[in-house]
C-alpha positions, -999 to +999 in steps of 0.1 A: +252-580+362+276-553+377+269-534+343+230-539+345+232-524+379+247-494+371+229-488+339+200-490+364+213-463+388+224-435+362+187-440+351+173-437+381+196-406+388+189-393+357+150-396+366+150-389+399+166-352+388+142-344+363+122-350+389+138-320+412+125-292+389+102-276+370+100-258+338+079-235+315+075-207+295+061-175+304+044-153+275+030-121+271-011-124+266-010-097+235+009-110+218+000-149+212+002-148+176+046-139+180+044-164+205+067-139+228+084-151+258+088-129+285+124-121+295+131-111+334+098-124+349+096-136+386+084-175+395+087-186+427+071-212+452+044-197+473+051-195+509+093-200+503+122-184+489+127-207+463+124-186+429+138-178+393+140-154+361+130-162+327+152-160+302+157-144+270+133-164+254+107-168+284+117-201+302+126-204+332+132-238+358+127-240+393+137-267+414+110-286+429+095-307+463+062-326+462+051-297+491+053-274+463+017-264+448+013-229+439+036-216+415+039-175+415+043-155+381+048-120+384+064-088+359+063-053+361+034-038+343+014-071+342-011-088+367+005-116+393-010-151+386-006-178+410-011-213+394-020-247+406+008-270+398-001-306+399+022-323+380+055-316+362+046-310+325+060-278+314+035-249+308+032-222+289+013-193+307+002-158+296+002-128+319-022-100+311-009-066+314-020-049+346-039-025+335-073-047+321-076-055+358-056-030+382-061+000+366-090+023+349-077+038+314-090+070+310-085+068+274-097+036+260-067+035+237-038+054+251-045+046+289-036+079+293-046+083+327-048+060+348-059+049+383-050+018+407-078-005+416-050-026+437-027+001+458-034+007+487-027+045+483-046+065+462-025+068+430-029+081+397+000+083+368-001+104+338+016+088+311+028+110+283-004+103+262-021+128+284+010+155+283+004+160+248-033+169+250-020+204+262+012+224+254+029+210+281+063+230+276+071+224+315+063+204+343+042+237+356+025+231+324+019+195+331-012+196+350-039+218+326-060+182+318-057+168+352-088+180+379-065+171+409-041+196+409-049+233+402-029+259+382-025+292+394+001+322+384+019+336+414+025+366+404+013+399+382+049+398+368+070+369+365+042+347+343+052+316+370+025+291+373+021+268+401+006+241+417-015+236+441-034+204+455-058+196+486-065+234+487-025+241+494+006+251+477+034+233+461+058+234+493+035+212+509+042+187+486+067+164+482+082+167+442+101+138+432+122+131+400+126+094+400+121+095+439+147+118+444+136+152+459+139+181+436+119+209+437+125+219+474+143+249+486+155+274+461+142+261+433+108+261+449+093+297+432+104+288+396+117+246+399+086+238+379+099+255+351+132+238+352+122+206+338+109+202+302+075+184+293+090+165+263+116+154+290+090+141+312+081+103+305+048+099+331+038+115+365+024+098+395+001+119+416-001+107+453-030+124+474-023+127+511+005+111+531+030+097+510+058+074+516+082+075+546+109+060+521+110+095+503+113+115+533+095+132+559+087+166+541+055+156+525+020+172+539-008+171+515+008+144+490+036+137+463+045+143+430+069+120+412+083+124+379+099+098+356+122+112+326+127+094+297+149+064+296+178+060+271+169+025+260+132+030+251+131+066+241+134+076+207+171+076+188+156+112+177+131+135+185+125+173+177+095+189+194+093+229+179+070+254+199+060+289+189+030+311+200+019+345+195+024+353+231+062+357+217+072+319+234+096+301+214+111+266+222+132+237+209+135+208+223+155+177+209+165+146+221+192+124+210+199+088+222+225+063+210+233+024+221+272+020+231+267-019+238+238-042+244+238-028+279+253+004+279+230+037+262+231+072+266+211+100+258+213+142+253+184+160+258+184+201+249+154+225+256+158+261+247+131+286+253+129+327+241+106+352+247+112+385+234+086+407+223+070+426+248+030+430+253+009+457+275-024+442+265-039+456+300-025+494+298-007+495+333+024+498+314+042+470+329+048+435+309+024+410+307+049+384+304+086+384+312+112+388+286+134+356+290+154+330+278+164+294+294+194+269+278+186+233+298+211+203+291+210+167+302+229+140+294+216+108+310+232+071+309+215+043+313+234+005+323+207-024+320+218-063+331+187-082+329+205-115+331+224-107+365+200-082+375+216-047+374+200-015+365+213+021+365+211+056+356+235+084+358+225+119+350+242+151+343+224+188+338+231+225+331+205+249+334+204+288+330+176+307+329+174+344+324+140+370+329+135+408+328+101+416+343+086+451+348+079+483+331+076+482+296+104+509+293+128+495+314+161+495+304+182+475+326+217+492+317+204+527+324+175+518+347+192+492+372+191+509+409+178+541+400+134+554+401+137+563+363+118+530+359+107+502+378+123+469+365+133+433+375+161+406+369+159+369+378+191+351+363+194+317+377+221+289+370+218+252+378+241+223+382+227+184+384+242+147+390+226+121+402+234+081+399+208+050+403+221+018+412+201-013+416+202-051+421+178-074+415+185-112+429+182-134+402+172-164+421+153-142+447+134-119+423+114-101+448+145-094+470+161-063+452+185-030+468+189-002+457+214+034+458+204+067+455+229+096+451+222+133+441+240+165+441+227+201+434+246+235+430+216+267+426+223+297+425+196+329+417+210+367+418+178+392+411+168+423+416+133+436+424+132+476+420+152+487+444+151+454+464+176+427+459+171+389+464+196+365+461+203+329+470+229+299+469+214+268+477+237+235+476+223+201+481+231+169+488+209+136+488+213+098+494+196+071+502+199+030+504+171+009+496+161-027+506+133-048+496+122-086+505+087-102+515+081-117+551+075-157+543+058-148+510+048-123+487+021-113+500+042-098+534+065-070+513+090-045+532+109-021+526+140-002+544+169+013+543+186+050+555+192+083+536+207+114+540+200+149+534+226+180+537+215+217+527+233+250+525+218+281+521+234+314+517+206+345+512+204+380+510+180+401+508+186+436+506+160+462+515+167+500+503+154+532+521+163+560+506+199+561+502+205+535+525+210+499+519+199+477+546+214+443+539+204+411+558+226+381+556+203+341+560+229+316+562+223+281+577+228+246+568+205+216+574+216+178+576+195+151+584+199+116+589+167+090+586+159+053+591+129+041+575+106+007+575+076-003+554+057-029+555+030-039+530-002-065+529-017-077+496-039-104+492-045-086+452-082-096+462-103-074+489-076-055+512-040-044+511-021-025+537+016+002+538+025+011+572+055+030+575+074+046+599+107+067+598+128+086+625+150+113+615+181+136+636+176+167+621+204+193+633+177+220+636+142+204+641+157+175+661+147+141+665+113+131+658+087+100+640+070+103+608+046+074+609+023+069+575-009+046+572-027+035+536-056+008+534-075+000+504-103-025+507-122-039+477-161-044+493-173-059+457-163-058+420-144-030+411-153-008+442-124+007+464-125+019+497-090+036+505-082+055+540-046+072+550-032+091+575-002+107+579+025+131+594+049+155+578+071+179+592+095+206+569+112+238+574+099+270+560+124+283+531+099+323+536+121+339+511+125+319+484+090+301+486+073+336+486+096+355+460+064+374+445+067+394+476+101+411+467+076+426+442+057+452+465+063+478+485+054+457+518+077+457+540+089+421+558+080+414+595+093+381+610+076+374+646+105+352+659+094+326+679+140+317+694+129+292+663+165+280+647+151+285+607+151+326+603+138+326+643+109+304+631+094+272+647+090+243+616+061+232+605+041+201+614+009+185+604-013+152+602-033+144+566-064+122+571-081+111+536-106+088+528-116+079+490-140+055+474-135+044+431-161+027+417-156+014+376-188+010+359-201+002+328-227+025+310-243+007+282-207-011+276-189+013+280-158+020+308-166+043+332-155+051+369-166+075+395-140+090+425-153+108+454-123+114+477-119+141+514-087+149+525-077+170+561-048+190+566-043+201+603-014+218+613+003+215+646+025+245+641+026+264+605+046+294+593+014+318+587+022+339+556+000+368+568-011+398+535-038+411+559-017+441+561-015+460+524+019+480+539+035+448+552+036+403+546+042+391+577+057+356+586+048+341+619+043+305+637+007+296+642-009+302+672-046+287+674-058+263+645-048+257+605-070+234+585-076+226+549-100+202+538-103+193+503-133+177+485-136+163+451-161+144+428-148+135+393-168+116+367-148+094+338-166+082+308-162+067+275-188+078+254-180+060+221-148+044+208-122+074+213-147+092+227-143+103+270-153+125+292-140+137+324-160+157+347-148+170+385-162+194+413-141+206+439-148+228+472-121+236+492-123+250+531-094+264+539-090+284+569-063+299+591-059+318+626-047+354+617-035+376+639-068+394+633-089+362+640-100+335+618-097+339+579-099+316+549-074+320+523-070+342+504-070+341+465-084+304+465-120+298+454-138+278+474-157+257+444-142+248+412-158+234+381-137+214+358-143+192+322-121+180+299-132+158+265-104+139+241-115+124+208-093+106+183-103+092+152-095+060+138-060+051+133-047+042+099-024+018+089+012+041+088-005+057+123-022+090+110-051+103+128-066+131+140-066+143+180-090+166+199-089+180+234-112+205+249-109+216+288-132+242+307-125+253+340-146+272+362-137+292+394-159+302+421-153+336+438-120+343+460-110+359+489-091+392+487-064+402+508-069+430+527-064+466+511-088+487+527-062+510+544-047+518+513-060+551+495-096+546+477-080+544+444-063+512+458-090+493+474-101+462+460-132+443+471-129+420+494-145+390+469-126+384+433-162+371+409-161+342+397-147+334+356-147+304+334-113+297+316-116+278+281-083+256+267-086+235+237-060+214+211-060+202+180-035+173+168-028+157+134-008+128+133+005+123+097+025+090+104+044+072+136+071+099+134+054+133+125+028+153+133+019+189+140-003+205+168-022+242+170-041+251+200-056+280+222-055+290+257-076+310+273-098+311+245-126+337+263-099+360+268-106+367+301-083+391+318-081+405+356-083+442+356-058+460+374-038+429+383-010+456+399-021+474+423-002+510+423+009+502+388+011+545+379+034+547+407+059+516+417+083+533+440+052+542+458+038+531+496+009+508+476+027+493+447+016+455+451+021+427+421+012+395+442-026+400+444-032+379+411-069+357+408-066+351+369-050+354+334-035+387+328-025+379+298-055+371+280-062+343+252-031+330+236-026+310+205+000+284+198+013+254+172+041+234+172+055+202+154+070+167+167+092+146+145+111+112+154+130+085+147+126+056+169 
């Protein structure tokens, strides 16, 4: 009997913990035929803590209460289900990748674009699809097929493109590499050029206030960029670049698994340009001579199983140019007025380390650790004008994320640190005298930060954030940020944000192009502590509206967004004077507003179109009253089409990309005291700019590209003003609208091994 009885009770324990938990198998929807489990995916109770990973093969088991009804199933890159548990038979359920719902594929294939129907800020990622429909040798470069930021050269000399977006330039935003700030300080005239585009892995485009978890320097938006990652980047890959602009590169990549969780990888760009042009006849060089060496070596750790990821990079950069007079010798012309010439030589050291930790029975409770550390230092010579700066950074931050009762309630926060040195000179020659001005300062700042974010995934989702920094120079002060999106009906998005940003003004190396004049530099100090300067401050307000279609079955979507800039106090960068630039703290009002329609449509399979309009009304308070600004068109006209045919079995196929821009008529500074013979008008016309590629893929590891830029050839005349006498009272480089070089064509090659 005694026997029987405890038979009965191992039964009953055994039953009753079966009972206690829950199993099943989560699978990938593409892939039903492999029957593919999914390894690392979240499940968890709805409204509790109670959760658990999948493992290796997609199971996973949850303990259980008869409370328990909705089961949450969420990945990274795929849609979050909820399911309806009502008893305990093990399931097997298919997530769908994110993107059939949450996002709008440009391309119908690559999803090369793509926009967020779900965030509440208004996000769009470039994935390297779309990087390869240009020659995207840099991140400058990264931009030609995308209507939201514009590309504009700074300069009649150094060939430096940059960016601008919402109708302002690229110190406004905040750049990112894996949501660590990079581009910012001295890197800021020529940082874009720093990073290769065969480095780059996708790009997300943030319009308006960004995050307060990145930091408080971001005014009109934020750039992030994502490198390539050891474990799912090729084991080898050559990209070769040549065009008859005399631009050579090389880029390779090498990666190689230590263990099952251990990679690394060693990237190597190399770029030349050595032949000189003079295709305008102001004999000066159309483009530098130069040559850049870039290293990384990145390492990658990845525990799935207990939930640790990191990365841990290392880079070398130096990059040499010699701009100027086509006769300029350097050795024999350095210092002297036998010839007007120009060094930049610029050396780089990078490390930064990743840490983070995923809870493996709390999967949407993670921390993470952010460490980076940057030496930069730039030596150059403009005529008889020298510029140099040493800029050393340092950059932490610690992250952590959890929900508030369930996923629905998500925050984040944590602290980071900034620390800045910077060490400038500028020299200034008169004659035989040398008038040398020392800019030293350091910057640290230390920030608290908290997030919070509402998403129901249906109709509305909410990021409120709020950070307050000590900053030993601009004090203590609040950045708050705001981002709603609400979903009125199927596939319709309302978004609205607001925001505040404050920075310091880095004049000198933000506005290097000036070096190249004969202007001379007048600071109106304000008892400011950043070179007698007050920082700058100002609110974004942006609405937007997306609306995905169909057209006769096929995708399309339509964005109309408006996006405010108003400045509390800005450093005015004033070229009203042709003899001087003057920098000076607002006084009266600074606004930017930015308006654009863009059009995406799939025309046939392969087949899309992308169509945007643009106006931009900028305006500032001048010391000579109100003025928009200069050398910005007000409306711009952009199209880009992308066709591919069929792939074939090994992966061959042929690629086509055509993009058109078109740019309204700009504002000149003014140059009407100069002599008559260096006047311009006061209204650059309007020109159309014409880019197109062609690609043919031979198999899944080689194929070869040719293209053209600036295929009209269109040219500014006279982009130096003063060019037939540079040690002259008018010599002026920085007043540049459009191409000086002219059309320009290119091929290349890309081979791997994955």
């Amino acid at each position: 009997m005694k026997k029987y009885i405890f038979s009965i009770c191992i039964l009953y324990t055994i039953v009753s913990f079966s009972q206690n938990t829950f199993k099943g198998m989560i699978m990938d929807k593409n892939n039903p035929k492999d029957n593919l489990g999914i390894y690392g995916a979240s499940v968890y109770w709805l409204n509790t803590d109670i959760g658990a990973t999948t493992n290796e093969k997609g199971w996973f088991t949850i303990p259980y209460k008869k409370e328990y009804k909705k089961l949450v199933v969420s990945f990274v890159g795929y849609k979050t289900d909820t399911l309806i548990i009502n008893s305990l038979k093990p399931i097997h359920h298919f997530l769908k990748e994110e993107n059939f719902l949450e996002e709008v594929a440009i391309n119908s294939k690559k999803q090369a674009t793509q926009k967020s129907y779900l965030q509440a800020q208004n996000l769009i990622t470039i994935n390297s699809e779309e990087l390869l429909k240009a020659a995207c040798c840099n991140l400058a470069e990264s931009f030609e097929t995308n209507p939201s930021i514009d590309v504009n050269f700074s300069d009649a000399l150094t060939g430096t493109k940059q960016i601008q977006m919402l109708g302002l330039t690229s110190p406004y935003l905040l750049i990112t590499q894996e949501n660590i700030p990079s581009i910012r300080g001295a890197s800021q005239a020529f940082g874009l050029t720093f990073t290769p585009g065969t480095w780059v892995e996708s790009i997300q485009i943030t319009k308006g206030a960004g995050s307060v978890v990145n930091g408080f320097e971001s005014i009109s938006g934020q750039i992030n960029t994502e490198l390539v990652k050891p474990f799912s980047d090729n084991k080898f890959f050559i990209n070769a670049y040549g065009a008859l602009g005399g631009r050579l590169e090389l880029n390779t990549h090498f990666n190689q698994k230590i263990t099952d969780k251990w990679q690394t990888g060693l990237y190597i760009h190399g770029n030349h340009r050595g032949q000189r042009f003079d295709k305008n006849g102001d004999d000066f060089l159309d483009n530098p001579l130069s040559d850049q060496i870039n290293v990384m070596n990145r390492w990658q750790y990845t525990d799935a199983e207990k939930g640790w990821v990191s990365f841990t990079n290392f880079r070398y950069l130096k990059d040499t140019k010699q701009l100027g007079q086509v006769n300029f010798k350097p050795e024999l012309d350095k210092g002297t007025k036998n010839a007007w010439g120009s060094e930049i030589a610029t050396k780089r050291f990078e490390v930064s380390t990743k840490l983070g930790y995923v809870f493996p029975e709390l999967p949407f409770q993670s921390f993470g650790f952010q460490m980076a550390y940057s030496n930069h230092h730039q030596e150059s010579y403009f005529g008889l004008r020298d510029y140099d700066i040493k800029h050393q950074s340092f950059y932490s931050s610690l992250l952590f994320n959890s929900i508030i009762g369930d996923t629905r309630h998500k925050f984040k926060t944590g602290i980071n640190f900034m620390y800045d040195n910077y060490d400038e000179l500028v020299g200034d020659y008169n004659g035989i005298v040398s008038i040398n001005n020392n800019y030293e300062r350091s910057e640290n700042a230390i920030g608290a930060f908290f997030e919070y974010a509402y998403d129901n995934s249906d109709d509305i989702s909410v990021t409120a954030g709020v950070r307050v920094d000590n900053h030993n120079l601009l004090g203590t002060f609040l950045t708050p940020r705001l981002h709603v999106r609400y979903t009125p009906w199927e596939k319709g998005v309302l978004r609205t944000s607001i925001g505040r940003g404050k920075r310091s003004a880095n004049i000198f190396a933000e506005n290097q192009q000036m070096f190249a004049s004969s202007r001379s530099i007048n600071i109106g100090s304000n008892d400011g502590r950043i070179y007698g300067l007050n920082p700058e401050i100002a609110w974004n307000y942006g609405f937007s509206f997306l609306q995905g279609y169909k057209l006769f079955g096929k995708k399309g979507d339509v964005t109309l967004d408006f996006y405010q800039t108003s400045f509390e106090n800005q450093v005015v960068v004033d070229w009203e004077n042709p003899q001087e630039i003057s920098f000076y703290n607002l006084e009266g009002r600074s606004v930017a507003n930015s308006f654009q329609l863009e059009v995406n449509q799939n025309i046939i399979p392969y087949f899309n179109v992308r169509v945007a309009y643009k106006v931009y009304d900028v305006t500032t308070d001048y010391k000579k009253g109100n003025l928009t600004k200069p050398l910005q068109a007000k409306n711009r006209f952009f199209t880009n089409v992308s066709y591919e045919t069929l792939e074939s079995s090994n992966g061959a196929k042929w690629k086509f990309d055509v993009t058109y821009n078109w740019l309204g008529k700009q504002r000149l500074p003014n140059t009407q005291s100069n002599p008559i013979r260096y006047q311009l008008p006061a209204f650059a016309k309007s020109y159309s700019l014409l880019n197109a590629q062609i690609t043919k893929v031979f198999s899944k590891r080689f194929e070869i590209y040719a293209g053209a830029e600036n295929i009209t050839n269109y040219k500014q005349k006279s982009p130096i003003v003063g060019s037939d006498d540079p040690f002259g009272a008018n010599f002026d480089t920085t007043i540049v609208y459009a191409p000086i070089f002219g059309s320009n064509y290119y091929t290349g090659l890309r081979f791997k091994i994955n």
